[in-house]
C-alpha positions as CSV (number, residue, x, y, z in Angstrom):
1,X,0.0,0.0,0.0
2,X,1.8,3.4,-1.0
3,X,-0.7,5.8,0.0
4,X,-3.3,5.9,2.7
5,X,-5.1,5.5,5.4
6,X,-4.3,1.7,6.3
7,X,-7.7,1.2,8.3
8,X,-9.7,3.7,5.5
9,X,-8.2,0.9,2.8
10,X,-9.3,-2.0,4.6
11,X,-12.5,-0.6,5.0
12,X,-13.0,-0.3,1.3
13,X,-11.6,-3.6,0.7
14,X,-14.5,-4.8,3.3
15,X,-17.2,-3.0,1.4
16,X,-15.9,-4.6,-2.4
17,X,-15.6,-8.0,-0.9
18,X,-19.1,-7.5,0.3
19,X,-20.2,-6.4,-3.1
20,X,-18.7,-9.3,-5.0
21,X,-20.1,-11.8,-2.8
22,X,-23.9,-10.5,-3.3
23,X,-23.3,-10.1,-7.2
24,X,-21.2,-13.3,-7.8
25,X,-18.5,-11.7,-9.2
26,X,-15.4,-14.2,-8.9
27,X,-13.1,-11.9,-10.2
28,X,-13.9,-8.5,-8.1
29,X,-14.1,-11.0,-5.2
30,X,-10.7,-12.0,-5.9
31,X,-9.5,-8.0,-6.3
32,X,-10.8,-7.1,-3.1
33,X,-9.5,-10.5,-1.2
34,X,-6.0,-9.1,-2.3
35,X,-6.6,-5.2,-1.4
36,X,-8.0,-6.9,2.2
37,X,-5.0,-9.1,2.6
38,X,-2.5,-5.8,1.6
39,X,-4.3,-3.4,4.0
40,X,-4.0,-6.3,7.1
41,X,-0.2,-6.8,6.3
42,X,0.2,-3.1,6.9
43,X,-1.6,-2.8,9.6
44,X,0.3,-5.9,11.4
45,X,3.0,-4.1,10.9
46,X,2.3,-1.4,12.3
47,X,-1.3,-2.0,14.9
48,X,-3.2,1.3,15.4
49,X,-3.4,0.6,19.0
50,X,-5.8,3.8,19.2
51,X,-8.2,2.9,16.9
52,X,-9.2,-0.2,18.6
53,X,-13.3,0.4,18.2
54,X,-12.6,0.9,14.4
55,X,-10.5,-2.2,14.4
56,X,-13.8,-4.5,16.2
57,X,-15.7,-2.5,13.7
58,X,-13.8,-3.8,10.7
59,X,-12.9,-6.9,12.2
60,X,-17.7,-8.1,12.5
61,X,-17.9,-6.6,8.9
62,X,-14.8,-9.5,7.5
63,X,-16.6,-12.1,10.2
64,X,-20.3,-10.8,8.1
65,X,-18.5,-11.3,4.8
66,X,-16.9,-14.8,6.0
67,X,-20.5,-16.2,6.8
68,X,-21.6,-14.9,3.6
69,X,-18.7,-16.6,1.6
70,X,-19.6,-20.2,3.3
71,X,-23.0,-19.7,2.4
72,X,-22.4,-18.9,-1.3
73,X,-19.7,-22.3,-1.0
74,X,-22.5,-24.2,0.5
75,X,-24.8,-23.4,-2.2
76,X,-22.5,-24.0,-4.6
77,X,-21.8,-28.0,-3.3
78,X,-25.7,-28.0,-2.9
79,X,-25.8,-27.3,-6.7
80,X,-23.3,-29.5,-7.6
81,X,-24.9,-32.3,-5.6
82,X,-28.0,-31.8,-7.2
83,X,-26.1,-31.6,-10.8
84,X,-24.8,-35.1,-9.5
85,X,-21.1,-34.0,-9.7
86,X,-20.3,-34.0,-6.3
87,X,-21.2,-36.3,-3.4
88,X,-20.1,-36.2,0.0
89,X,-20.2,-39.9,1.9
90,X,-18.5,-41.4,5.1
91,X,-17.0,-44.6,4.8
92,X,-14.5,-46.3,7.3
93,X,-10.2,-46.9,6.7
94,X,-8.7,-49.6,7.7
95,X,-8.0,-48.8,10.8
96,X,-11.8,-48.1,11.5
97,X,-11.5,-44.1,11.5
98,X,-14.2,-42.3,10.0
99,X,-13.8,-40.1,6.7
100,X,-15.7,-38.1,4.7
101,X,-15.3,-39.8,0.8
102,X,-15.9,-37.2,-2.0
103,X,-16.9,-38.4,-5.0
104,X,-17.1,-36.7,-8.4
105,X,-19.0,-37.8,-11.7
106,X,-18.6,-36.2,-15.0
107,X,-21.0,-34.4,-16.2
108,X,-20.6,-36.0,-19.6
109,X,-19.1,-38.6,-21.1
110,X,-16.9,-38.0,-23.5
């Protein structure tokens, strides 16, 4: 980040993340992921200490956009269930652990 305001950058990282995520717009979402993820290395480096309430402030609003993100991936695998290219089923090793087998058909067959 060359010029300003660290927090003011994050914030408006916050806001296009937020805005990708509503439209489905992989690419901004990917833009904004990077501006977040350069504002936060700045701000490690140097914590504004005084600006705490801002700081809680920013830090809900990437928590709000977080819950948001795992609801667009679950519907996403819901679609891809339903499309019947992805399945999700447990199964035991050989040693009698549980794991989660995924599964993927094509779509078509060549």
């Amino acid at each position: 980040m060359t010029m300003g305001n660290p927090l003011q950058q994050l914030s408006d990282a916050l806001d296009g993340e937020r805005q990708a995520l509503v439209e489905h717009d992989v690419p901004a979402l990917i833009a904004a992921t990077g501006r977040k993820l350069e504002a936060l290395r700045v701000l490690e480096a140097q914590p504004p200490l005084e600006e705490a309430v801002r700081l809680q402030e920013l830090a809900e609003r990437n928590r709000a956009n977080g819950a948001l993100l795992a609801r667009r991936r679950r519907e996403v695998n819901w679609a891809l269930r339903q499309l019947g290219r992805s399945e999700t089923a447990s199964a035991y090793d050989a040693k009698g652990q549980a794991q989660l087998l995924h599964t993927r058909k094509p779509l078509a067959v060549v």
